[in-house]
N, C-alpha and C positions, 0 to 999 in steps of 0.2 A: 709460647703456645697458650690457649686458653678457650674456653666450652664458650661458644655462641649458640645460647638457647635463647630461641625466639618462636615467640606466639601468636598468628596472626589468624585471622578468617577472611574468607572465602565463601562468597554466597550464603551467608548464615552460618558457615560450620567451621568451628574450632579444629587450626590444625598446630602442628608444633615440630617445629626442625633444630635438631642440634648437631651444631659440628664441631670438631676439633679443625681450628683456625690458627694459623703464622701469620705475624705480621709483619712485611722487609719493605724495605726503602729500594725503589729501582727509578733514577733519573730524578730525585728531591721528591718523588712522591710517596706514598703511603700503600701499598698494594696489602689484600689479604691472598692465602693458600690455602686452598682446606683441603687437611690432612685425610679428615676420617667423614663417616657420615654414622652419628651413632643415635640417631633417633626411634633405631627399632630395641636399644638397649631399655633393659628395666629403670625405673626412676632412682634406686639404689644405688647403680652398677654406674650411671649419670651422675651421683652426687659424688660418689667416691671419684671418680675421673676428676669433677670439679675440685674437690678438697686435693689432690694427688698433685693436680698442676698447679695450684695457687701455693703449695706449702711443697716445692721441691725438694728443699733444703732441711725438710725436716722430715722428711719422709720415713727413716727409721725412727724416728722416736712416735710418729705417727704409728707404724708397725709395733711398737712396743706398749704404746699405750690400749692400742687394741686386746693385746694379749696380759695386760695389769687388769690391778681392780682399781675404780674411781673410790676414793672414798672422800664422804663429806667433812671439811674440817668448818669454825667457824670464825666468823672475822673479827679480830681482834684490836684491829689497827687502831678503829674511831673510839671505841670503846676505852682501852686502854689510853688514850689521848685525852681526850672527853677526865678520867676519871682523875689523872695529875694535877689537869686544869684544876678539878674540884677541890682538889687536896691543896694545889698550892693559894686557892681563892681562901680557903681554911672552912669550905662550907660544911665539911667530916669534920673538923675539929667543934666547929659551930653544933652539928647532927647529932653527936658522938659516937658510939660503935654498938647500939644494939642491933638485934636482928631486922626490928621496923624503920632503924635508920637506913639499913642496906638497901633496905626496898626504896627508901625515900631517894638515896644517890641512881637506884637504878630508874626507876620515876627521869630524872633530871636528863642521864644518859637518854634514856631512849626517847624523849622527848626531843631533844637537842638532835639526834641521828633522823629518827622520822616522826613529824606530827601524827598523834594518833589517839584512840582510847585505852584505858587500862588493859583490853581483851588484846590490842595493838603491841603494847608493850612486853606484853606475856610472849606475842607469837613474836616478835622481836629478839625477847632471848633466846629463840632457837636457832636463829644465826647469826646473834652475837655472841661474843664468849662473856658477859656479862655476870649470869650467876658465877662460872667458873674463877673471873677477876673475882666479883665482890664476896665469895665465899657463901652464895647461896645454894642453901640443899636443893628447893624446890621453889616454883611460881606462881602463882594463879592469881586471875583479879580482885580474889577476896581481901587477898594477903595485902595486895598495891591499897584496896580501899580503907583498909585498917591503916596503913601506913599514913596515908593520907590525911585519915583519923586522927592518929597521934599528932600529927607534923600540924594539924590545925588548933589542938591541945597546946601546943609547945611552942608557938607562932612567937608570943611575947618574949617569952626566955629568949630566943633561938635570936630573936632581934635586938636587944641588950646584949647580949654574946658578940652580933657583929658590929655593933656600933661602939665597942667597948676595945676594940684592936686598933690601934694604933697604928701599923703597918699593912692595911689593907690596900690593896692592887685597887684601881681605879682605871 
């Protein structure tokens, strides 16, 4: 079974039919049924029918989800992926561990996840788990352009640092 809503006009005017349709095989062909005629239902009570018959099989937990609370968790995956890479490239060993490094590895993250500007970045980590991984209190773009700051301060060292390993990934 499945919601055939369809929108058509008629001399200028916008009409709109939905039905609850079966589809059976009778002599190799393709025949429809229509079950119901529910186009005088609310657009609600339509979408719910819609979700109800595409998602049969999960109908209770459908029911159950209705009755929980959503809450927002945030994505960790890339983040957390992203941040090994960096550790095993040695770019933290290269950064070292202060506070304006962290911004500097989240710089790197969120740049690598989505292009964007420092203000990008910021609203970035509120759906990555980023400061949480990198052990950051708090964000803002002042912080990333200080970082930035340093990280241009420290350019030369940072490059002596990786030119200087031996064992670098390639």
């Amino acid at each position: 079974m499945y919601v055939d809503d369809y929108k058509y006009k008629i001399n200028g005017r916008s009409h709109r039919r939905v039905l609850i349709r079966h589809n059976y095989r009778e002599n190799g062909k393709v025949k429809q049924k229509t079950i119901a005629n529910i186009t005088q239902l609310p657009d609600e009570i339509i979408e719910t029918i819609k979700i109800s018959l595409k998602n049969g099989n999960y109908i209770n937990q459908l029911g159950q989800l209705s009755e929980g609370k959503v809450t927002h968790t945030k994505i960790i995956g890339s983040t957390y992926t992203l941040n090994q890479i960096i550790s095993t490239l040695g770019i933290k060993k290269a950064l070292g561990n202060s506070h304006l490094c962290k911004f500097v590895i989240w710089l790197i993250i969120s740049r690598l996840i989505e292009q964007g500007s420092r203000l990008s970045a910021v609203r970035l980590a509120n759906i990555h788990a980023g400061c949480e991984l990198l052990d950051i209190e708090g964000l803002n773009e002042d912080m990333l352009y200080e970082a930035m700051l340093w990280l241009y301060e420290q350019k030369d060292k940072i490059e002596v640092f990786i030119r200087s390993r031996k064992n670098y990934l390639v």
